[in-house]
N, C-alpha and C positions, 0 to 999 in steps of 0.2 A: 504494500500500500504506500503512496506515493505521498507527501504532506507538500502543501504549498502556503505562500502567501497572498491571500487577496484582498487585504486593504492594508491602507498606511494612513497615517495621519499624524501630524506635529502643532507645536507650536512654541514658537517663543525660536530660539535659536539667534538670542542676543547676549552680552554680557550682563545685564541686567532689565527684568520684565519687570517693569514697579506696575503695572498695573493689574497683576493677577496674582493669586496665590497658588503654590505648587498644587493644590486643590482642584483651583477654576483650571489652569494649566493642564492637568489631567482631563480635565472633561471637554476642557476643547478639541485636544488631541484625540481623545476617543472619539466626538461628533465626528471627526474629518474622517478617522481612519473608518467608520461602519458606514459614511456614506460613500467612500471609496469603493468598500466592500458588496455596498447593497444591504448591508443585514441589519435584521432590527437587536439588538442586544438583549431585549429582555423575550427575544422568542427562539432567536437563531442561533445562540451560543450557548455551550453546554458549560464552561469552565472560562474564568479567569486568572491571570496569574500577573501580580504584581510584584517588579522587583525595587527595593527600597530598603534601608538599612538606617537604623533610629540616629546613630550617631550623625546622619547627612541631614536630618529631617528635624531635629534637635529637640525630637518627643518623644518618650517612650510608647514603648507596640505601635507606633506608626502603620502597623497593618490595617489598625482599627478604620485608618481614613482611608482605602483601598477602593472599597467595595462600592460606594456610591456613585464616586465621580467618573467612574467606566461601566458603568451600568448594571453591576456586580452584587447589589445589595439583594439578600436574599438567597444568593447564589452559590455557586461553588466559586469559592475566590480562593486563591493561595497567594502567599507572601512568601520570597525569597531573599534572603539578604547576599545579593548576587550582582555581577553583571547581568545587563539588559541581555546580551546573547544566551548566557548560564539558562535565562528564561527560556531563551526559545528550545533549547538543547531538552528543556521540561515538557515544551508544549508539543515539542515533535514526538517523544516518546509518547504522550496521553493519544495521540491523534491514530499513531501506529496501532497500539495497543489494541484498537477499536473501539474505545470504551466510549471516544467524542469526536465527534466529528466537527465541530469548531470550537477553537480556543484562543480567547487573545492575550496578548501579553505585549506590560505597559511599564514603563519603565520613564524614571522624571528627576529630574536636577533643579535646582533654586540655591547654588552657591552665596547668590548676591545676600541674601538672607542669612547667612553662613554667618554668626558676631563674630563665635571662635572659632575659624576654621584652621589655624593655627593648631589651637589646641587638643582639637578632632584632632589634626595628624600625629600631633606627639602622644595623643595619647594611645594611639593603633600603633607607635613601636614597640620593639621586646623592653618588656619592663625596666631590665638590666642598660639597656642603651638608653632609655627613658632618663634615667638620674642623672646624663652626662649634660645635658639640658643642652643640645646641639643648638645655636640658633635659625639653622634651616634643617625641618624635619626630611627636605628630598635630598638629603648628603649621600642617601644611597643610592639617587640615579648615579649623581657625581664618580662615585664609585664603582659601580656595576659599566658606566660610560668608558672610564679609563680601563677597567680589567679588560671592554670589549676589544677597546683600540689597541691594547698589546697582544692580544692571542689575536687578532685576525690583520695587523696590519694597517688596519683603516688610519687614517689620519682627521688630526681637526678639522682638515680643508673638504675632508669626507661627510662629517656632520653637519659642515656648516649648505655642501651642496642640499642635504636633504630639507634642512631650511629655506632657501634658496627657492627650490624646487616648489616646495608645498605650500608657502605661504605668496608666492608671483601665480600659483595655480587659480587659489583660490576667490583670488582678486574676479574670477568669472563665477563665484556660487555666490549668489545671495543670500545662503547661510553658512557666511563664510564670515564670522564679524571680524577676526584678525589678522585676514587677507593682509597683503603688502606687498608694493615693491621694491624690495632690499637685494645688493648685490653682497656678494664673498666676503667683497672686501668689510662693507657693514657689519657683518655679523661675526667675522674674524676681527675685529678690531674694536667690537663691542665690549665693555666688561663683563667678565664670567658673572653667574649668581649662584651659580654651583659648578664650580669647578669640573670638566671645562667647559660648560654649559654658558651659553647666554641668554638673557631673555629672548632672543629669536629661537632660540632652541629650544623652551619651554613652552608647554601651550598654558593659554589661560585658561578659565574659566566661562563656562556660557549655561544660562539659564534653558533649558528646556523640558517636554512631555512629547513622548512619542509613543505610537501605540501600532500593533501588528495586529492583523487578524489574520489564523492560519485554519487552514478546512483538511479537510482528508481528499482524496481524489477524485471521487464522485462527486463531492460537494465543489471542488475546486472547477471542474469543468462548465459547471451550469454557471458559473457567474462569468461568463465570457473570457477572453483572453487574454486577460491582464496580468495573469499570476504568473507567479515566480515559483517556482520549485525547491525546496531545499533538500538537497539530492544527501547528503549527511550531516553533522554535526556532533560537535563533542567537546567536554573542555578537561583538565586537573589542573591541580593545585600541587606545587611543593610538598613533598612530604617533609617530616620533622616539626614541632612546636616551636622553636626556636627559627623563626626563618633567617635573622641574621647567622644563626650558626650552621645553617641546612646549606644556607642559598650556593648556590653555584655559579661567583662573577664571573661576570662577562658570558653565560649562558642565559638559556631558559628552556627548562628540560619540559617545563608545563605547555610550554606554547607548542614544543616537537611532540609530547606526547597527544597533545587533544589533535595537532592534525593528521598524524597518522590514524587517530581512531574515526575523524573525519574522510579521510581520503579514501579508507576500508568500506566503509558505511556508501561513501556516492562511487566504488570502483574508481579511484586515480591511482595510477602508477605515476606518473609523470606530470608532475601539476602545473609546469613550466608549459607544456604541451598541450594539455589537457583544459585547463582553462586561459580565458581571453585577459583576465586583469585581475588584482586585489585592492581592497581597503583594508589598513590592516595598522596595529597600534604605533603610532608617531606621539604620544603627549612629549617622548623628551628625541631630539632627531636623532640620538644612535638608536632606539626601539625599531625606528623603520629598519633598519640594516641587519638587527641583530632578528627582528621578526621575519624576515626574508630569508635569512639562512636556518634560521629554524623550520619554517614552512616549507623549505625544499626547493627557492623560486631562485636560486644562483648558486648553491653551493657556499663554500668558505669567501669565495670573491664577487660578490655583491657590491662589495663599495667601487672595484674596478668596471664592473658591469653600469654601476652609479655612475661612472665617469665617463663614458663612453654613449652616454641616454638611455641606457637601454630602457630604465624604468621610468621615461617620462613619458606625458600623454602621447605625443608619437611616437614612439620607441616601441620596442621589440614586445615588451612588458609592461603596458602602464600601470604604475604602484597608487594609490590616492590621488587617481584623475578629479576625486572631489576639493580638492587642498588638503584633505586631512584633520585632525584634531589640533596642528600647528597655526590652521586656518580657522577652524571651526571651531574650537576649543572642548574642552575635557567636561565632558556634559555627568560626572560621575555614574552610578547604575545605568546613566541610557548613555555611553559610550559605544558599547556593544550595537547596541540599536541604532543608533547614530551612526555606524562603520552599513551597518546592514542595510542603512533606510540608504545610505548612496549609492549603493550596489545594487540594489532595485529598483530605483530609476533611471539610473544606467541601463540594464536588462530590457525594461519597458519604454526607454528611447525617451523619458521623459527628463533627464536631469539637466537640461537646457543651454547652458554654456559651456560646463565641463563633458558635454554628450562625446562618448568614443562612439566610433565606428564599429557596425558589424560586429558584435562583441556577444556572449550570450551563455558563457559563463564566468562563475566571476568565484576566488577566494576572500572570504571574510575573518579576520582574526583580529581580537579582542584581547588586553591586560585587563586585569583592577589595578597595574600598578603596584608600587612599594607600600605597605610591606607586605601583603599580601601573595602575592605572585603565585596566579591562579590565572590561565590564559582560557581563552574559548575560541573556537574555530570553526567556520559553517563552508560550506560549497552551495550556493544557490545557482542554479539555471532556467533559461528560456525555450520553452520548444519552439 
């Protein structure tokens, strides 16, 4: 049995929404995505699945506000404290199963709202690093960046292309709020904010609600030909409690494991081959590089392949023809959904400025980020 996606819907996809609450936000993004879909919610959907996590939302059970603002109340609704993809990875399995035949899943950011988001970060580090009272809790991009550039070669002039690249991209997506156009030289010449990272090379923050509706394939064909496929999916997490003592720099054994269990799931041996483009984790610019050779799309030389075009919108491989999160900004829980929702309008010829050619399947891969380090991974295609 085959699962697809047949509606989408967003909203907000600014650095800050003052006019709505993560609430109302939810429920706009679900109005767009079921009139996308056609379906009425309180008749057509067997299951809801909300991904949101109390520490982003700054309430406790934040599941409690789930259910209403997507149509939910009453219903089967689940809470994940997950990436927006993790979710879909949920909804694919309930649809397979046969138990539902539609289920959406919603996933929502409001940073701006965030007093202490500072303090959210330090306080999600290992306890023991906790006490050293770093003054930037992302010290471990800084870190995990330099261990990648030594085992693979890359260079600064490497990260700074992929800045370069993503953020002059996305100067054509209008949910692209921190598009620019910056050269090498700009962003190599910038001061670090995490060594060796510069604020070009960090993404920011952007307020949004995005929402998917996924059908089974009987139900997927009656709603005409809009849908999108999701031919596998899979994610892990790090094993060990201690992720600073587990982690593996300048690796990411989670992002290789969930796509091999992705690639298994839609039949890829060759994903370079096999699929037309990815979106895939950029919030700090060595993740693009280091996500790429974990995904299988160049091997150990990636940032030469980077150097040569391959990965730009006309290139051999386009990597984040949408800008990226470097463009678009780190939407927390709807990251994942935000990587997926530009990959599906791509597929459906509908992504407008950033549109590739001919394209019609596509890799999706998702972080939560430090400290965390839990990847997710989908293949969606078009017939």
């Amino acid at each position: 049995m085959r699962v697809a996606v047949v509606g989408v819907g967003w909203y907000g996809f600014k650095p800050v929404v003052p006019e709505l609450s993560f609430r109302e936000m939810m429920f706009e993004a679900a109005v767009r995505a079921y009139e996308d879909a056609g379906v009425d919610p309180r008749r057509d959907v067997d299951a809801f699945i909300s991904c949101q996590e109390d520490f982003w939302e700054g309430v406790a059970i934040s599941n409690e506000f789930a259910p209403e603002p997507i149509g939910g109340a009453l219903r089967p609704t689940i809470t994940i404290t997950g990436d927006g993809l993790q979710c879909v990875g949920q909804a694919y399995m309930m649809v397979r199963s046969g138990a539902f035949k539609v289920v959406v899943v919603e996933a929502h950011a409001k940073p701006s709202s965030i007093v202490t988001l500072q303090e959210v970060y330090e306080l999600s580090l290992d306890p023991f690093i906790r006490t050293l009272k770093i003054p930037n809790p992302l010290f471990q991009a800084g870190l995990d960046a330099v261990a990648y550039m030594r085992r693979s070669g890359a260079s600064r002039e490497h990260l700074a292309m992929v800045a370069v690249k993503n953020k002059t991209r996305g100067l054509l997506n209008p949910r692209a709020s921190y598009s620019a156009k910056v050269t090498l030289d700009e962003v190599l010449n910038s001061k670090p904010v995490v060594y060796p990272l510069t604020r070009y090379e960090i993404a920011g923050f952007t307020d949004v609600a995005i929402n998917v509706v996924l059908a089974s394939e009987d139900v997927a064909r009656r709603f005409g030909d809009k849908h999108v496929w999701i031919d596998g999916v899979w994610w892990a997490t790090e094993v060990g409690t201690g992720v600073i003592e587990w982690h593996e720099w300048g690796r990411m054994p989670s992002m290789k494991t969930a796509a091999l269990g992705a690639y298994k799931l839609a039949g890829i041996e060759d994903p370079l081959r096999q699929t037309d483009f990815a979106e895939v984790e950029d919030r700090f610019s060595y993740m693009e590089l280091l996500a790429l050779e974990e995904l299988g799309l160049g091997g150990d030389g990636v940032h030469r392949l980077l150097e040569q075009g391959y990965y730009n919108p006309g290139g051999g491989y386009p990597v984040n023809p949408s800008g990226g999160s470097l463009s678009i900004g780190v939407t927390l829980e709807a990251t994942g959904l935000s990587r997926l929702l530009e990959a599906i309008l791509q597929l459906r010829g509908e992504a407008g400025g950033v549109q590739l050619k001919d394209v019609r399947r596509a890799i999706v891969a998702s972080w939560r980020g430090p400290p965390t380090y839990t990847s997710a991974v989908a293949v969606v295609s078009k017939d």
